[in-house]
Residue, then its C-alpha position, 0 to 999 in steps of 0.5 A: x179159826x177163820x174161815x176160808x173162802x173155800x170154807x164159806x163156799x162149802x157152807x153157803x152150798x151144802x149146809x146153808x138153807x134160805x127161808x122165805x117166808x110171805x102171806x101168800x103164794x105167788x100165782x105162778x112162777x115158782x121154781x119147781x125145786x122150792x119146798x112150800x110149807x104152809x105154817x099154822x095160823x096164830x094171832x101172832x104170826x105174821x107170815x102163812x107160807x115157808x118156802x125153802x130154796x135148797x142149794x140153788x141161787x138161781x131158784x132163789x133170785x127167781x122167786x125173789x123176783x116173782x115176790x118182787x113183781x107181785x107186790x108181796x111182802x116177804x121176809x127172808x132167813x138163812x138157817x143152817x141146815x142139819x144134814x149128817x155130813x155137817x160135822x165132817x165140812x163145817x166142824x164148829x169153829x174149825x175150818x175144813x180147808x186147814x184140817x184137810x191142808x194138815x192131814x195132806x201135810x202129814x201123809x206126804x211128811x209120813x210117806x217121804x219118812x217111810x220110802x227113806x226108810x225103805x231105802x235105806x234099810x233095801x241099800x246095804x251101800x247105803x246102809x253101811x255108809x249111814x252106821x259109819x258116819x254115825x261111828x265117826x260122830x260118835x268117836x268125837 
């Protein structure tokens, strides 16, 4: 299913997470709100440092810009995050706007057929005139 605007804005505040991941720390300016992670060293990595930016575009054009005016090289990753309420606003293939448009849809539909049950069988006037206009359908 295609996903909505909505749904994107759901997935890009909640669930997405941008990796940046450079050789070295910047001497100052990094936001207080990134997550630094220093990764083993291996003859094949290229990078030393993961810095995590959570939920926050400010934080992350910031630190871009510190990189940026440093001279380092970088390389940026957005990962999908893995918290518990992942499966409940960004189900696989299925879009979170749609499912709750449908379940709003089906408790207004669910509710306006009980409040005209509730009418008609709380009415007698009404009651009475329903069975005979069902009497009259039924001798034709």
């Amino acid at each position: 299913m295609q996903l909505t605007q909505f749904d994107r804005w759901l997935r890009e505040k909640f669930i997405y997470r941008t990796h940046i991941y450079t050789m070295r720390l910047p001497e100052s300016g990094v936001p207080s709100q990134v997550l630094i992670e220093e990764l083993e060293e291996s003859p094949t990595r290229r990078y030393r440092y993961r810095l995590i930016v959570v939920n926050a575009r400010r934080d992350l054009e910031t630190l871009l810009a510190v990189l940026r005016k440093g001279n380092q090289m970088f390389a940026t990753r957005v990962v999908e995050g893995n918290p518990w309420y992942k499966p409940i606003i960004a189900p696989e293939g299925k879009s979170f706007f749609f499912r709750i448009f449908w379940w709003a849809v089906v408790v207004v539909v669910a509710f306006t057929v009980l409040t005209l049950g509730y009418t008609v069988i709380t009415n007698e006037e009404l009651k009475t005139e329903i069975i005979e206009s069902l009497d009259l359908l039924r001798d034709r």
